[in-house]
N, C-alpha and C positions, 0 to 999 in steps of 0.2 A: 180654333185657329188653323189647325193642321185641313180639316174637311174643306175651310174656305180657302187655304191657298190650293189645295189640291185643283178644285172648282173654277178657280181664278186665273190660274194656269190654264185650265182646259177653255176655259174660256176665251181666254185668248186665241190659242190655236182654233179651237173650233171658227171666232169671228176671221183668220188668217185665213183660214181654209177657205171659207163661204167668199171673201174678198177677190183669191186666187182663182178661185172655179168660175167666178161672174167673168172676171178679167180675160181670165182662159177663151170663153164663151165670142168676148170681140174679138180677141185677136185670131181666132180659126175661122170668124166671119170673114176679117178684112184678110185674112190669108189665102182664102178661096175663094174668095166672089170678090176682093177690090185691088187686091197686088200685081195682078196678071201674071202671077208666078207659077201657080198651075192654071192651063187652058183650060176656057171654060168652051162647050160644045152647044151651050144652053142661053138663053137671058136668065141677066141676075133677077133670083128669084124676088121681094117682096121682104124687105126684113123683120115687117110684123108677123110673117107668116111665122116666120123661125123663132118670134121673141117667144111664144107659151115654151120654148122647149126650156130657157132658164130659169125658171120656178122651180121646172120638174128638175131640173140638173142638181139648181141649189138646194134641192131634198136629197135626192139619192146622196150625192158624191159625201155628204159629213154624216148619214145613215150609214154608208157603208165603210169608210173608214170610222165610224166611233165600232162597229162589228169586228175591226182588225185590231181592235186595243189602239187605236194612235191617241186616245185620250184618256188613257188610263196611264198613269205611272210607272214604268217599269222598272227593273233594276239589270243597271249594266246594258242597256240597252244602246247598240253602236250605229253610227252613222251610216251603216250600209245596211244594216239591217231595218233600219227605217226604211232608207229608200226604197227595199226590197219589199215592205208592206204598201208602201206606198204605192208602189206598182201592181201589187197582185191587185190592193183594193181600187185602182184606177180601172183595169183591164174588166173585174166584177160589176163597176161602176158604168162605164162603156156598154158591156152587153144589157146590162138594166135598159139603160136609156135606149139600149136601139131596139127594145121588146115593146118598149112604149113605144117608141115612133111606129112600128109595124101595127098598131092598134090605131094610132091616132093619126086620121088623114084628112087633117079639113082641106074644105074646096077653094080654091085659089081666088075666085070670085063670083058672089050668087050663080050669075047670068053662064057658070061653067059647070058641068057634072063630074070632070075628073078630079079625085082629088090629089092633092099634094104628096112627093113621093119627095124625104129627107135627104139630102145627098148625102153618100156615103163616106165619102171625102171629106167633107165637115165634120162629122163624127168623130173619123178617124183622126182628126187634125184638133178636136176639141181632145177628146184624149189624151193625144200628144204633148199639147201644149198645157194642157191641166194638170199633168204627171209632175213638166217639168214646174210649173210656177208656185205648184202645191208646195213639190219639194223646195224650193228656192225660197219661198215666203217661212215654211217651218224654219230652215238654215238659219233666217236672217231673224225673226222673233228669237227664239234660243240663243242667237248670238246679243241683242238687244237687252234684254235678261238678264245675259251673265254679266253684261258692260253694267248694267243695274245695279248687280250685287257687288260687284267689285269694286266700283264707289260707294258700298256703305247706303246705298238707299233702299229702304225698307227693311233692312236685316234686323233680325232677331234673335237676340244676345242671348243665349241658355247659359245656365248654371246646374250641372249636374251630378244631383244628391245620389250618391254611391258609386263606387268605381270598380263594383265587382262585373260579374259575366254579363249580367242583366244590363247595368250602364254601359260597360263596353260596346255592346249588340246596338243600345239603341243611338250611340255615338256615332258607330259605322254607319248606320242605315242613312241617319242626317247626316252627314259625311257624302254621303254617294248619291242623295238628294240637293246638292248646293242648289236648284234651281228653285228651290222654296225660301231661299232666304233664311235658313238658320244656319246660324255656326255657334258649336257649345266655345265658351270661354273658359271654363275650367270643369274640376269635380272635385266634391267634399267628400270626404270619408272618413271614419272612427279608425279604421285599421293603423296604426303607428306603419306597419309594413309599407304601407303604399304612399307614404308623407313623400312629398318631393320628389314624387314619380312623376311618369306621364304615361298616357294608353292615347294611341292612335294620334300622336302630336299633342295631347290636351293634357295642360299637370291639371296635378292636386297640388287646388287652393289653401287646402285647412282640413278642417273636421266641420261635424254638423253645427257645433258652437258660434262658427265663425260667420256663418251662410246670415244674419243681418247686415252685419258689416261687408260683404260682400258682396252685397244687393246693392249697394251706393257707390263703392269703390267700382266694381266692372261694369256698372249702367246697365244689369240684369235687366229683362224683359220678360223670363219666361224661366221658371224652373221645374225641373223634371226629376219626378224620385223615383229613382229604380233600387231602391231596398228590401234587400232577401224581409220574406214573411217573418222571420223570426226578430226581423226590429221594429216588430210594432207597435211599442210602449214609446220609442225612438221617434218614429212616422207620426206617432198623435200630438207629441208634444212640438214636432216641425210646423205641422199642418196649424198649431195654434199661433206659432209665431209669425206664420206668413198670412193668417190671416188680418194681420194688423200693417199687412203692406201690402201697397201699390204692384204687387206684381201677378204673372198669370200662372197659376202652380197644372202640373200635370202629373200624371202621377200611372206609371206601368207597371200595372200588377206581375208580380212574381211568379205567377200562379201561369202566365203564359206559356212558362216551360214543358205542361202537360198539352197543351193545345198540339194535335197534332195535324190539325190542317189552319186554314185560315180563321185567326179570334175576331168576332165584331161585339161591337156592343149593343146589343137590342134594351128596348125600352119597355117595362111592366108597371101599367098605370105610374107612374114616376120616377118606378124603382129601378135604374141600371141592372141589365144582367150580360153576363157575358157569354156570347156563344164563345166554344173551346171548336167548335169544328164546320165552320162556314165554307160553304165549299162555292165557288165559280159560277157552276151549273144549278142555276135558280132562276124561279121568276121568266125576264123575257129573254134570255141566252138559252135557259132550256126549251123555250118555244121553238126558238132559231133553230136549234140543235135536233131537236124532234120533225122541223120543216127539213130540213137536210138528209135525214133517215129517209122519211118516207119517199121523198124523192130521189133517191140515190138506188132505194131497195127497189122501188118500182121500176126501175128504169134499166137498172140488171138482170132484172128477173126479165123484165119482156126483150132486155138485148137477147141472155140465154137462151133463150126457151129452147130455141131448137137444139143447142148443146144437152137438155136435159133427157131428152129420149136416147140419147145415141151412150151417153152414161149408163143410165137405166138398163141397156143392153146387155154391156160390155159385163155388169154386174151381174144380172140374169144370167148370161150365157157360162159365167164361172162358176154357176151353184147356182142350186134352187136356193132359196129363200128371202126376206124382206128387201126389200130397195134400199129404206131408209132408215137409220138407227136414232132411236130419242134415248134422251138419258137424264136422268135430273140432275140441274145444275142448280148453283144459287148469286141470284141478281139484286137489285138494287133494295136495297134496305135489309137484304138479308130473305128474301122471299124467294124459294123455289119456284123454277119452271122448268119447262122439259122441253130441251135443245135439241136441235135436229140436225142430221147429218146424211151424206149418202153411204151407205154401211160399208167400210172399209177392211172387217174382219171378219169371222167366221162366226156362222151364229154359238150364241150361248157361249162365247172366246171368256168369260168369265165365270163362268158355272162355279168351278172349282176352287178359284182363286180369288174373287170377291173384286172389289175394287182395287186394281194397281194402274202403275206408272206404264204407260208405253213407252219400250224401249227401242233403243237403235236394230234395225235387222228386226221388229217383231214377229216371231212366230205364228202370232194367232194372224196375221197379216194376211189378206189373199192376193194374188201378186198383181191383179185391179187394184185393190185397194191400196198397195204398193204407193202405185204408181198416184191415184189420185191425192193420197196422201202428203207427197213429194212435191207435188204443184199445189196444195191447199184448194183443191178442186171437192174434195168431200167435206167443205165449209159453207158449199153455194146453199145449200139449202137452209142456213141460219139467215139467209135474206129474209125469210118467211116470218122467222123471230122477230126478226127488225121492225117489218112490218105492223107487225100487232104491238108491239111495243116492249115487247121483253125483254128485248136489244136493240145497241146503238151500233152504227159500223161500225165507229170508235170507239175504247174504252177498255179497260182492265179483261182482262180471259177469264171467264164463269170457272169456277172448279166445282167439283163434286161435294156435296156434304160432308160425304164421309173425311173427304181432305178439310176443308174448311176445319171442321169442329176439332182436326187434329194441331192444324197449323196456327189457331188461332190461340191457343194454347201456350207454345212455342215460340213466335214470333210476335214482341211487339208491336202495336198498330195492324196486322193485318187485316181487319176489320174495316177498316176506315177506305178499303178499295168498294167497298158494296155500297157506300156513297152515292154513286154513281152508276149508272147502268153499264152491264157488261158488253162487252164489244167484239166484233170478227176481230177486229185487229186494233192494236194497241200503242202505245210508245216504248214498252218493254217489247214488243213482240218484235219492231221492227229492229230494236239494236240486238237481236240474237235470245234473249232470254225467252223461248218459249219451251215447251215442252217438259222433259225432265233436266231443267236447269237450276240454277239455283233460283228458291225463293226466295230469299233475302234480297237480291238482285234487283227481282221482279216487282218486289213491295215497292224498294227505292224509286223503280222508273213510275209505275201505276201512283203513287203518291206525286211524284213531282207531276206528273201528266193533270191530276185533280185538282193540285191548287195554281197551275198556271192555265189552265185549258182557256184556250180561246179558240174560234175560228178558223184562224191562219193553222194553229197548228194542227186542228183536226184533219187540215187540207195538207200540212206537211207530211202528217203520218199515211193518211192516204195515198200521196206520192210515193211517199219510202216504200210502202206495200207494193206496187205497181212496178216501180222500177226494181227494188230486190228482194220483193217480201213474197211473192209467189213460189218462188222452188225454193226449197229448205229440204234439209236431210229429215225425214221425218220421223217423230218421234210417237 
């Protein structure tokens, strides 16, 4: 039930979408070629010529907004923040469509050899107007919806077996999902403590005794048992009573507490198992993800190039020795590689002292490395990483073995960053947590970054890099 409202929802939007982008498509035709609101200099083109470009439009534009998350679920997600995606993935959308038009130029008639050149004012205007009818069509379904549930149609009545942390958590969640049509009516529970309370607006109905009789009285639809593991004798003898009724039981294992990334439920020849640690980045969002590297790396590397000799000097000319410094790090699953840098310090700066922290003012520093330090300019050469695959731009900071096998120790979940391929730059990195700062800190952001990652934000962290993530006191 939960998978098909999810689905059902999306499905709406997605049909909203495709309705708005077709719509979009006349109204930036009769805008420019039949209003006479902008001057035309030309005859109005041929409207078959312009129709193949709405197939290709109705693909890209619900391709690239389902890439933004707009049909995925979010939590807490606000009105401006939509429109804000709405807009990157229109603008994404737009240069799509007009990389095809630059390929595709049919000829305007046999008996003619030039071919048809798209106007760019139409484009612009299809944009425009797609932006806004996307957002306006989204506005007015979500308001449709809510007018839905608010008269009680389609809503699904829950009755909520346990009212400790577990039920509370999944109370909130449907709580802040009202767009799926549930609302719990009450919660049973054994505890005498909790009789005649309520959590989060919703009492306790009774105890587990009472949950038959309560399935008739509040016109249940759906009950959901969130009971600690240790009422399992409890949980068998429920699961017997409700299998003698009419209604649809669900049941949140306990056990989700250890889950420290995203839980799903995968399928073994029939037998439910639960993954504890599903993470975002799988399947085709890691293709996406992996397409965006290599084109990002490439495309810096050949802007740099000529920045990399004039480096190369500046390092020469302060001492003989290597250009560039590798070091083993550890990357995605937990597998070493060897990270590369422009060398920043004095050869052999750890002879003596093995693996430490680079501090403020470092000593072993040469006053190049200083400086390239302080602009993250002795990072360029992890493009190379990127490249080959050992790195994402994006993603958690590689650390050293020797740190790993220490901190993993020490801090819960730290482990669960290697998920993921490590990155130049990060979500911890850009709110200040780099260096010798705090790890705890670090985990927290790196963790939230893994199980929300989408697109949008990889291009967020990107920006944050760009605008203040370049010069840093370096560590």
């Amino acid at each position: 039930m939960i998978h098909q409202k999810y689905r059902k929802t999306a499905a709406i939007f997605l049909l909203g979408d495709v309705l708005a982008t077709a719509a979009a498509f006349f109204v930036a035709w009769t805008l420019r070629f039949q209003s006479g609101v902008i001057p035309l200099f030309d005859e109005v083109p041929d409207f078959r010529h312009y129709l193949p470009l709405l197939p290709v439009a109705l693909v890209i534009w619900p391709v690239v907004l389902y890439f933004h998350g707009l049909y995925q679920v979010r939590r807490a997600r606000s009105r401006m923040d939509e429109l804000l995606t709405v807009l990157l993935a229109t603008v994404l959308a737009a240069v799509l469509l007009l990389a095809f038009t630059a390929g595709y130029r049919p000829t305007v008639a046999p008996e003619s050899t030039d071919p048809l050149t798209f106007s760019r004012v139409f484009l612009a205007l299809f944009a425009g107007v797609s932006l806004v009818m996307v957002s306006t069509s989204r506005t007015f379904l979500r308001f449709l919806l809510q007018r839905r549930l608010d008269r009680g149609l389609g809503l699904q009545r829950i009755l909520m077996v346990g009212a400790g942390a577990l039920g509370k958590e999944v109370t909130a969640k449907i709580h802040t999902h009202q767009e799926f049509g549930f609302r719990v009516v009450g919660f049973v529970d054994d505890d005498p403590g909790k009789a005649e309370s309520s959590f989060h607006g919703v009492p306790v109905l009774g105890k587990l005794a009472d949950v038959p009789r309560l399935l008739a009285e509040e016109r249940i639809d759906q009950v959901f048992i969130t009971l600690p593991l240790e009422a399992h004798k409890k949980m068998l003898r429920l699961l017997q009573q409700l299998s003698q009724e009419c209604v649809e039981v669900r049941m949140v294992p306990d056990i989700l507490q250890y889950a420290a990334l995203n839980a799903t439920i995968e399928d073994l020849d029939g037998t439910p198992v639960i993954n504890l640690s599903q993470v975002p980045l799988e399947g085709w969002h890691s293709l996406v993800k992996r397409g965006m590297d290599v084109a990002i790396s490439l495309t810096a590397m050949v802007v740099l190039a000529p920045l990399f000799p004039i480096i190369a000097l500046a390092i020469w000319w302060e001492g003989w020795g290597p250009l560039f410094y590798s070091q083993e790090r550890m990357g995605l699953d937990g597998k070493p590689f060897m990270i590369w840098k422009f060398r920043s310090m004095r050869v052999n700066a750890e002879a003596t002292t093995g693996p430490v922290w680079a501090v403020k003012d470092d000593p072993r520093r040469t006053r190049v490395g200083s400086f390239l330090r302080q602009w993250s300019i002795d990072e360029l050469p992890q493009l190379w990483n990127v490249l080959k695959g050992d790195m994402s731009i994006v993603g958690p900071r590689p650390e050293r073995p020797a740190f790993v096998h220490e901190f993993k120790h020490k801090i819960p979940q730290y482990m669960m960053r290697h998920r993921v391929k490590a990155g130049i730059t990060g979500w911890a990195q850009v709110h200040g947590w780099r260096g010798n700062t705090s790890i705890k800190k670090r985990i927290q952001y790196d963790l939230y970054y893994i199980q929300n990652w989408t697109l949008k934000l990889d291009c967020k962290i990107l920006w944050m890099t760009f605008r203040s993530g370049l010069w840093h006191n370096a560590y």
